[in-house]
C-alpha positions as CSV (number, residue, x, y, z in Angstrom):
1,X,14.6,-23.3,-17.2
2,X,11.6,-23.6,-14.5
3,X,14.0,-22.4,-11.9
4,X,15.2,-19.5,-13.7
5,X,11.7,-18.5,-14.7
6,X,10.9,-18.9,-10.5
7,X,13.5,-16.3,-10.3
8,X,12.5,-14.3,-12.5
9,X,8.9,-14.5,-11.3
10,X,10.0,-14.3,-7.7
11,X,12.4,-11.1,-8.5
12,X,9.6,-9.3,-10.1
13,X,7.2,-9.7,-7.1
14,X,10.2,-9.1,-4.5
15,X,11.1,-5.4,-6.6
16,X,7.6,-4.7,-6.6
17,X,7.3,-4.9,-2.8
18,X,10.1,-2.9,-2.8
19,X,8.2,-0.2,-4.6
20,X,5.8,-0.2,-2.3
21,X,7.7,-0.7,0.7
22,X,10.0,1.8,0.0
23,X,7.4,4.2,-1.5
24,X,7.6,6.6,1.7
25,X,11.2,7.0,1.6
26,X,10.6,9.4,-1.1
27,X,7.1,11.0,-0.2
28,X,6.7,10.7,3.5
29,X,7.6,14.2,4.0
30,X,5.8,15.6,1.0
31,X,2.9,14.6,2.3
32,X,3.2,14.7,5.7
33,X,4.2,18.5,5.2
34,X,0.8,18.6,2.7
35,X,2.6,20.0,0.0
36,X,1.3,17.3,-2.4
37,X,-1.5,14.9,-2.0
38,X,-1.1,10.8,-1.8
39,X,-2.1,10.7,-5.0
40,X,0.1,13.5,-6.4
41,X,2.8,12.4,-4.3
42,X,2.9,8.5,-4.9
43,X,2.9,9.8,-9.0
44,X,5.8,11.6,-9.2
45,X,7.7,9.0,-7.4
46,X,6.7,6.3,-9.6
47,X,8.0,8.6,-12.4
48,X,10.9,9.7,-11.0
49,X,11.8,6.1,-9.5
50,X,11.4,4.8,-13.0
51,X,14.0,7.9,-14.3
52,X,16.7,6.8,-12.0
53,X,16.3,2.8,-12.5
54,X,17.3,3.4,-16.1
55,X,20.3,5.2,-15.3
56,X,23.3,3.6,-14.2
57,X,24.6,-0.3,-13.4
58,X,27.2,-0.1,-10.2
59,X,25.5,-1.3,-7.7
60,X,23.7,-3.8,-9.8
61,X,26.8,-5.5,-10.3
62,X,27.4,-5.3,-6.6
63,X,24.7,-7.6,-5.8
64,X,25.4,-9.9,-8.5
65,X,28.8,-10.2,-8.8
66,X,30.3,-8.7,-5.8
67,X,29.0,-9.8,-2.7
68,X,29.5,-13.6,-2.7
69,X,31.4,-16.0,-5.0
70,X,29.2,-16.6,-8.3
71,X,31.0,-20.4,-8.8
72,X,29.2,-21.9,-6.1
73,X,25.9,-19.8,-6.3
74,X,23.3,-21.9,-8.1
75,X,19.4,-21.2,-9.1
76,X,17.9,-22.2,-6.0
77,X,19.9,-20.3,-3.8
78,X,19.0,-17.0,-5.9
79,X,15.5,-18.6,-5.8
80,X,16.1,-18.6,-1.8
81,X,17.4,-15.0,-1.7
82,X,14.8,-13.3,-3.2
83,X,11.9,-15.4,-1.1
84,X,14.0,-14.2,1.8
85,X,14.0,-10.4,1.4
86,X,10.0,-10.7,0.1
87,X,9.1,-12.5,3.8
88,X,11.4,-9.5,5.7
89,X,9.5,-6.6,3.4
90,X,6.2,-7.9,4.0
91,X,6.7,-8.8,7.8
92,X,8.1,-5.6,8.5
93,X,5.7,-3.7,6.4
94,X,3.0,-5.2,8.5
95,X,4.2,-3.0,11.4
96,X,5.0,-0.2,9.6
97,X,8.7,-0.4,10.3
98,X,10.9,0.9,7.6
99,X,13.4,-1.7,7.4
100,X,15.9,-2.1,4.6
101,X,14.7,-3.7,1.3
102,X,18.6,-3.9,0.2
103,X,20.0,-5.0,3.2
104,X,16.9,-7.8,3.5
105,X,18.5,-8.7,-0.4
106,X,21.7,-9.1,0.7
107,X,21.1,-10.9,3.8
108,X,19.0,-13.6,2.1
109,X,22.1,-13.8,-0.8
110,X,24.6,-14.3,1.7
111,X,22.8,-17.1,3.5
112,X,21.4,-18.6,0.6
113,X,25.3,-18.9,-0.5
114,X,26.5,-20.0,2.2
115,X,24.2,-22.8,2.6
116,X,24.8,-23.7,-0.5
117,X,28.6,-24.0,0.3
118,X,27.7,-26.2,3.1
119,X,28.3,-23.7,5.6
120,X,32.3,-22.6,4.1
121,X,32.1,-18.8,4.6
122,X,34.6,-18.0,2.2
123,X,32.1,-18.0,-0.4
124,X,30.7,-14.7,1.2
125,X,33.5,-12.0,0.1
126,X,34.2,-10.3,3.4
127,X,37.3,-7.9,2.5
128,X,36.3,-6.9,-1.1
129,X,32.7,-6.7,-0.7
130,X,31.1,-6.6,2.3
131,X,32.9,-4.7,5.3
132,X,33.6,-1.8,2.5
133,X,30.6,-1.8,0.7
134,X,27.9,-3.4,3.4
135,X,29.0,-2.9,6.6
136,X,30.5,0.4,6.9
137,X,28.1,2.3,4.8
138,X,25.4,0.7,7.3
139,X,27.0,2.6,10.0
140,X,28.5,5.7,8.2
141,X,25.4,7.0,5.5
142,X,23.0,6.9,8.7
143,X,25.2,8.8,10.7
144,X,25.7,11.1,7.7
145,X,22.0,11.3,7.1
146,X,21.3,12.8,10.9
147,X,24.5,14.9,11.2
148,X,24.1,16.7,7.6
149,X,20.4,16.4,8.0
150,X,20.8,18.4,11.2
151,X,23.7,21.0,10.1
152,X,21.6,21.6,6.9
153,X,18.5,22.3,8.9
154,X,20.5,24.6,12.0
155,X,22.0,26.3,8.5
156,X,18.3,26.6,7.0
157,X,17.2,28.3,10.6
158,X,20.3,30.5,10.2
159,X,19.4,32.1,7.3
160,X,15.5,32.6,7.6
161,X,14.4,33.1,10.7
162,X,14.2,37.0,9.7
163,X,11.7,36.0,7.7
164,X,7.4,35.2,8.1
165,X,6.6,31.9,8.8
166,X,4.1,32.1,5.9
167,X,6.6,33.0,3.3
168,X,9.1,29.8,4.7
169,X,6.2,27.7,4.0
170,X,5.2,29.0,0.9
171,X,8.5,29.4,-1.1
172,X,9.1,25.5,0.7
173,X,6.7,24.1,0.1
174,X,7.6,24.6,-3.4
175,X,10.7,23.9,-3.1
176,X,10.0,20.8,-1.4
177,X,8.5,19.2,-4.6
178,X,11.8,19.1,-6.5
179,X,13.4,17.5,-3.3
180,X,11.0,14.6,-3.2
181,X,11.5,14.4,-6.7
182,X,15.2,13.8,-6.9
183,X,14.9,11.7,-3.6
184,X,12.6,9.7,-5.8
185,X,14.9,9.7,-8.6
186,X,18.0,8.9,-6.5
187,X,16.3,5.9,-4.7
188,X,15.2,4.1,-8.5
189,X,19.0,4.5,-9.1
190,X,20.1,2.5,-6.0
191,X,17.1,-0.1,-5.2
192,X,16.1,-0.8,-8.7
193,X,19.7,-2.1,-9.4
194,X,19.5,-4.7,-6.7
195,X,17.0,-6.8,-8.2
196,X,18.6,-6.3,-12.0
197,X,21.9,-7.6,-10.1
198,X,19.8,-10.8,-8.6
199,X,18.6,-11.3,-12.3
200,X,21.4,-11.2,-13.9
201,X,23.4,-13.3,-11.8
202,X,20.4,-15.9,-12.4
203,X,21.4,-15.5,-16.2
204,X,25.0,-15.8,-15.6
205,X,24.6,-19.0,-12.8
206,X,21.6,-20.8,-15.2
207,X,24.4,-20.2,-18.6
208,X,26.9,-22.1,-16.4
209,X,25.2,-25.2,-15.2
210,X,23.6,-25.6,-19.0
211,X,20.3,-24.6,-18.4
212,X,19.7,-22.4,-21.6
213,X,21.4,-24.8,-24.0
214,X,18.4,-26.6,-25.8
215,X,16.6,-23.7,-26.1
216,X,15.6,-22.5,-29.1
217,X,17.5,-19.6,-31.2
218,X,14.5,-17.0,-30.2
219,X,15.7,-17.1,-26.5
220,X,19.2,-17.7,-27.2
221,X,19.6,-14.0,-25.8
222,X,19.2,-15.5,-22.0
223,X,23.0,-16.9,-22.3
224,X,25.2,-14.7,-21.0
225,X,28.5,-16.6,-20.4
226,X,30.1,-13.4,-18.9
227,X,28.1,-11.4,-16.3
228,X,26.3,-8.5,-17.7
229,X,23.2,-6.4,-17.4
230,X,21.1,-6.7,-20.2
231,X,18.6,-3.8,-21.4
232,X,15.3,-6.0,-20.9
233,X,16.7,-6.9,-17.3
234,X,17.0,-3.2,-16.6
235,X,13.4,-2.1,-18.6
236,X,11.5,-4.8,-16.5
237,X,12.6,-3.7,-13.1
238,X,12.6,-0.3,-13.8
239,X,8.9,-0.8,-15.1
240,X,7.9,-2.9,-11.8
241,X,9.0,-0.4,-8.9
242,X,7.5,2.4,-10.4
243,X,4.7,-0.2,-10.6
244,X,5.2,-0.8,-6.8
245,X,5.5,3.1,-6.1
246,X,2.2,3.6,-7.1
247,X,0.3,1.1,-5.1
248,X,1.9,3.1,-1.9
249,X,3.1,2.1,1.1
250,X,1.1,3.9,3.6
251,X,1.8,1.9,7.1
252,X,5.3,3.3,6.4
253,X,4.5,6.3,5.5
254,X,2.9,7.4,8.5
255,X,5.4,6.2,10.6
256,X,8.0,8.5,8.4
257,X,6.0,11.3,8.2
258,X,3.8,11.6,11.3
259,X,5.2,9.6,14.0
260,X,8.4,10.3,14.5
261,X,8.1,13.6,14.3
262,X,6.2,16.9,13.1
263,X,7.1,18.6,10.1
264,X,6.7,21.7,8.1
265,X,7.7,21.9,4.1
266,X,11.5,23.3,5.2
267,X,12.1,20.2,7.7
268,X,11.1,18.0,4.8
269,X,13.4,20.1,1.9
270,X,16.4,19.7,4.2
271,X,15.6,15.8,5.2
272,X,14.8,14.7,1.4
273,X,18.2,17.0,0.0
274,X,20.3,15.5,2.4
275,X,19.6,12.4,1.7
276,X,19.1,12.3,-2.0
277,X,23.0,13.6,-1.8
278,X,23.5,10.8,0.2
279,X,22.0,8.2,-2.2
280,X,23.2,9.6,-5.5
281,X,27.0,9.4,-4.2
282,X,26.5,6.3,-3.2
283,X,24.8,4.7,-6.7
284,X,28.2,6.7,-8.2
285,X,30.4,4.7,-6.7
286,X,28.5,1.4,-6.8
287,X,27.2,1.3,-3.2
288,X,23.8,-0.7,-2.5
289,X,22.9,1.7,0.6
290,X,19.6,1.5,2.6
291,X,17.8,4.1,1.2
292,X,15.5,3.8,4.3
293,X,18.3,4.3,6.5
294,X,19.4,7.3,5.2
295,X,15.8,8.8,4.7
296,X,15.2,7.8,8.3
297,X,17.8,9.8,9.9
298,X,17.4,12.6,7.4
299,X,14.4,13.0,9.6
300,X,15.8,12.7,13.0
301,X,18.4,15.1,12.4
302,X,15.7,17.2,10.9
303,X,14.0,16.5,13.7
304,X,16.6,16.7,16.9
305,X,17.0,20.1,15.2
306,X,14.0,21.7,15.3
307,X,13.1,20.3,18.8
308,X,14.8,17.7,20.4
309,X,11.8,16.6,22.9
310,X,9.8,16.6,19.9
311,X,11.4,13.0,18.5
312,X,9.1,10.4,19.7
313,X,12.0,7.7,20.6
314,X,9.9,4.9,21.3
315,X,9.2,5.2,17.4
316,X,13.0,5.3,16.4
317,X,14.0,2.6,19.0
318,X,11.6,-0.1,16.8
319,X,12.8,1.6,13.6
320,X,16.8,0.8,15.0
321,X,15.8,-2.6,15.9
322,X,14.2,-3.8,12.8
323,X,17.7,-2.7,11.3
324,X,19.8,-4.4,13.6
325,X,17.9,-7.6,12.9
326,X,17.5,-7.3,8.8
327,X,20.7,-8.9,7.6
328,X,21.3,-11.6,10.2
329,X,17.4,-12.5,10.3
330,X,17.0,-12.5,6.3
331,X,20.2,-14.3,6.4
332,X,19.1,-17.3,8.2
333,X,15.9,-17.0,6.5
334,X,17.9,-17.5,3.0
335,X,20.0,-20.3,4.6
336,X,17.0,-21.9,5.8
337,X,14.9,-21.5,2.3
338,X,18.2,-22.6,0.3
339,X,18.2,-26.1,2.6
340,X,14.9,-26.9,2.0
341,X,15.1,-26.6,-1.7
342,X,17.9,-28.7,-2.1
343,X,16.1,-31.2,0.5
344,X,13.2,-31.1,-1.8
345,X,15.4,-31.7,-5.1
346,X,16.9,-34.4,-3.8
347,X,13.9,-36.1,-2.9
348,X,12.0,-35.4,-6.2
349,X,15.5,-36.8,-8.2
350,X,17.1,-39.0,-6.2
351,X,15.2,-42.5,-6.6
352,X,14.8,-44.7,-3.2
353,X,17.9,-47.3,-3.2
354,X,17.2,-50.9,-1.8
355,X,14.0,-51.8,-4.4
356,X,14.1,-53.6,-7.1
């Protein structure tokens, strides 16, 4: 029961890092533009990240169910996860490098399991899992976010550049608030979910090995021999990134919004639209995307658009490292974690052989 509550506990703090890690995805532009103030801005994305982490439950069973095999997955590799991802959000929030919160998640799951299997890979499901739902939308959504990003912003050019530049930025800049605000709302509905997944697979892997069984009948509701996503699961996480949101993550932030590149309130309408499109489809069909990736190159091609030479590269060549090295880095960060947790079990419950 300790271990499940360390989940739990370690969950909670990890989603609420990802609240604030993850905080400019949604409002980088909206502020950066000055449409809305900090304050305004960080506000409605806690609302509206709260809105779309009730909805839904796809890619939360992703994560728990669908990425490696649950048989072999026990507390203190969950434990290890979710310790993993936290030490990847708050080292690459340090530098202001919007990495991915999800991918960090499944990184540290992956390696956790598969130091738990003593190194057997097939616990990780490659085939069903994730090449289709992992790999290739790493590569594809980012390359979707520039590309549509780009072709929405040429089309966007297209159509008003008979017009004042006053009136672009006036009727955008109001436009631009309901674009943050279903960015907001499309990013509760994919990252929010990851962390439900992670606790309910603790419910399902803690029911299996017997840890809820002498509990008493006013907690009998943590049993769940099947895996499911219970409501108070979903209401606690849902509650904790809007929580998150609105502490604001402002090293982040001003590397979205002011160092890549400069924008104006239509740059930011096409970036957030494209990729709360993006994101939405992808929640749908049960996809944990990066939500940072997408947001990212929303930008560039925003960005490349309206002047190539204006994209400071040396920015984005940091951002595309720190996601090269998220899943393999969290990953051995997990194993590592996982191997010292059973190092320290043992020690604590195995009793020294050879006295009397």
């Amino acid at each position: 029961m300790f271990t499940f509550l360390t989940v739990v506990v370690a969950a909670i703090i990890f989603e609420y890092s990802n609240g604030f890690h993850d905080a400019a995805n949604a409002i980088a532009t909206v502020v950066s533009t000055k449409v809305l103030t900090p304050r305004q801005a960080i506000a409605m994305a806690a609302f509206f990240n709260l809105t779309g982490a009730l909805l839904g439950g796809a890619v939360a069973s992703t994560i728990g169910k669908g990425l490696v095999d649950t048989n072999v997955v026990t507390m203190p590799a969950v434990v290890a996860a979710v310790v993993a991802a936290f030490v990847w959000n708050i080292t690459t929030w340090w530098f202001g490098l919007p990495s991915s919160s999800s991918h960090a998640l499944i990184g540290g799951l992956c390696g956790a399991a598969l130091a738990t299997a003593r190194g057997d890979w097939s616990v990780i499901k490659w085939n069903a899992g994730i090449w289709p739902k992992i790999v290739v939308p790493m590569i594809t959504s980012p390359l979707a976010g520039f590309i549509f990003g780009g072709l929405l912003m040429f089309l966007l050019f297209a159509a008003l550049h008979r017009f004042t530049p006053h009136f672009v930025n006036t009727l955008f800049g109001k436009l631009q608030i309901f674009s943050a605000a279903w960015m907001a709302h499309s990013h509760g509905s994919n990252d929010a979910q990851k962390t439900m997944g992670i606790i309910a697979l603790a419910l399902f892997t803690g029911t299996k090995a017997g840890s809820f069984d002498h509990l008493p009948g006013s907690l009998a509701f943590l049993k769940t021999p099947t895996f499911v996503l219970p409501i108070w699961v979903v209401a606690i996480c849902a509650l904790t990134m809007a929580v998150g949101t609105a502490a604001g993550g402002w090293r982040i932030i001003r590397t979205l919004g002011h160092r890549m590149v400069k924008l104006q309130p239509v740059n930011g309408f096409a970036a957030e639209t494209t990729a709360a499109v993006i994101i939405q489809a992808a929640s749908y069909y049960g996809i944990p995307l990066s939500t940072t990736h997408v947001i990212t190159t929303s930008i560039m091609g925003v960005g490349a658009v309206k002047r190539f030479s204006g994209m400071r590269w040396t920015v984005v060549e940091r951002i595309l490292w720190a996601w090269l090295f998220t899943l393999p880095a969290s990953g051995l960060i997990g194993y590592a974690l996982e191997r010292v947790a059973a190092a320290a079990l043992l020690f604590v419950f195995v009793p020294e052989s050879g006295h009397d």
